[in-house]
Structures are given as C-alpha cells and as structure tokens.
C-alpha positions as CSV (number, residue, x, y, z in Angstrom):
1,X,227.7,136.6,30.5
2,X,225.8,139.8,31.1
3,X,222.9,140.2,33.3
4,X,220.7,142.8,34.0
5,X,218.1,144.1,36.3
6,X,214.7,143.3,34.3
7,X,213.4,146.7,36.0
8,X,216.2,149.4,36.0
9,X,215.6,153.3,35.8
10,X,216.0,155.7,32.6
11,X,218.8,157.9,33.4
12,X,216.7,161.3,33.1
13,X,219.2,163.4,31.3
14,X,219.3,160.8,28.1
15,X,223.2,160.7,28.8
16,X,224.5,158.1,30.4
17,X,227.6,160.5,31.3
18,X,225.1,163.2,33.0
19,X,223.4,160.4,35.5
20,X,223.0,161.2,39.1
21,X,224.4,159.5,41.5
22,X,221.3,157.7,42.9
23,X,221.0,156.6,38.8
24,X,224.6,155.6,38.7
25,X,223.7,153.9,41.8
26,X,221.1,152.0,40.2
27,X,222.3,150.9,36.9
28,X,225.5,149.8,38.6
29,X,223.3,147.9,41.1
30,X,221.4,146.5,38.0
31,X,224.0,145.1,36.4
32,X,226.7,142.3,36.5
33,X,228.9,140.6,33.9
34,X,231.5,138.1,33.9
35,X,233.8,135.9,31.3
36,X,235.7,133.4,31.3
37,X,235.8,129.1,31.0
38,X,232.4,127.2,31.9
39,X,231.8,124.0,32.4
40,X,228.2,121.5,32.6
41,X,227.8,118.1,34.3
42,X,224.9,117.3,32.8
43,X,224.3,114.3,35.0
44,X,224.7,116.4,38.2
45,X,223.0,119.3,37.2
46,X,225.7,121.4,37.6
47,X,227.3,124.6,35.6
48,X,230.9,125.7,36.7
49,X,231.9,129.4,36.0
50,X,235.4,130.0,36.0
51,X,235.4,133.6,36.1
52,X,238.2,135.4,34.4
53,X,237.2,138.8,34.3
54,X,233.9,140.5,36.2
55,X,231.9,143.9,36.6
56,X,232.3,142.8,40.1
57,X,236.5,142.6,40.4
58,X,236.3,140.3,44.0
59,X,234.8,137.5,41.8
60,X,237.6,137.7,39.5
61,X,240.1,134.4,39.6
62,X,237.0,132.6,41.6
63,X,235.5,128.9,40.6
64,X,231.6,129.3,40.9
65,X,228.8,126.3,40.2
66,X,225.6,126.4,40.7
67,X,223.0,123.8,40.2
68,X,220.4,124.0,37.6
69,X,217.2,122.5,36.1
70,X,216.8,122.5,32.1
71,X,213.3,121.8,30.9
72,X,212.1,122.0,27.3
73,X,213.6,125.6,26.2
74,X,214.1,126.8,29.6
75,X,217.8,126.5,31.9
76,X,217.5,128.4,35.3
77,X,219.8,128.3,38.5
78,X,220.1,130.0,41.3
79,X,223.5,132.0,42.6
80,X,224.2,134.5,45.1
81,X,224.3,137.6,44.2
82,X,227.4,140.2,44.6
83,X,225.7,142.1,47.5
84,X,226.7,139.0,50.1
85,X,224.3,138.2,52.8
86,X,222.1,135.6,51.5
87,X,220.9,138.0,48.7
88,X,219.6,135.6,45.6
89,X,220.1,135.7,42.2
90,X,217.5,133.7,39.8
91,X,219.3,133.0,36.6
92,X,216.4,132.3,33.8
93,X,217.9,131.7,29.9
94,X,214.8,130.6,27.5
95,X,216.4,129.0,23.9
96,X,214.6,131.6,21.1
97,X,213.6,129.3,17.8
C-alpha cells in the first residue's frame, strides 16, 4: 500500500536527486508505504495490516487494524499516522468502474 500526501510540493529543480532539503523534507513527510499480509472481519469492521516491510522501518514486524466503514464504492478508516502524538491519518479508497 502506498499513500501520499494529496497536496505535496514540485521539487523546483525537476530532479528529484537535486531537491532541497526543506523539499526532501516534504515529499518524505508526504509519503508512506507498507506490504505485507492483510486481513478483513467483515462483521467487525475491521482490516488487520501485518506489515512486513514499510517506508517507515519502526512499523516493520508490527500487527496494525483499524476499523472501517464500506459504503457503496467507498472503504475509509482512520489510523495514526507515523508522526506519533495523536496525529490522524484518513484512509479514503473509492472502487473506479
């Protein structure tokens, strides 16, 4: 799973390798992705990740579930996010036809 910032800034040089550091800053701020096993208890409302791997390393080897809501086309939850504190994360996936 990838997810990104909706609103992230262009890096200004057009080279991703040429970025200040107040870009990197951002984009690596804008960004998280994780793999690994996932599970649904549809009668609970729940989604377990099992995270294998992770842009964020400390959530690597961790069991994470969240609760969600699924109505017509559209599966949300919420999740922390990996700045701690109680920083949230909205988590909106729309099926595409």
């Amino acid at each position: 799973m990838q997810i990104l910032k909706a609103e992230r800034p262009r890096v200004a040089a057009n080279d991703k390798n040429k970025a200040t550091p107040e870009e990197n800053a951002a984009l690596v701020q804008g960004n998280n992705s994780h793999f690994g096993k996932v599970d649904v208890d549809e009668k609970a409302h729940v989604i377990t990740f099992h995270i294998e791997h992770a842009f964020y390393p400390n959530w690597e080897g961790t069991i994470q579930s969240r609760s969600y809501t699924l109505e017509g086309d559209t599966f949300q939850y919420l999740g922390a996010t990996t700045s701690g504190g109680t920083t949230i994360a909205k988590v909106v996936w729309k099926r595409v036809q």
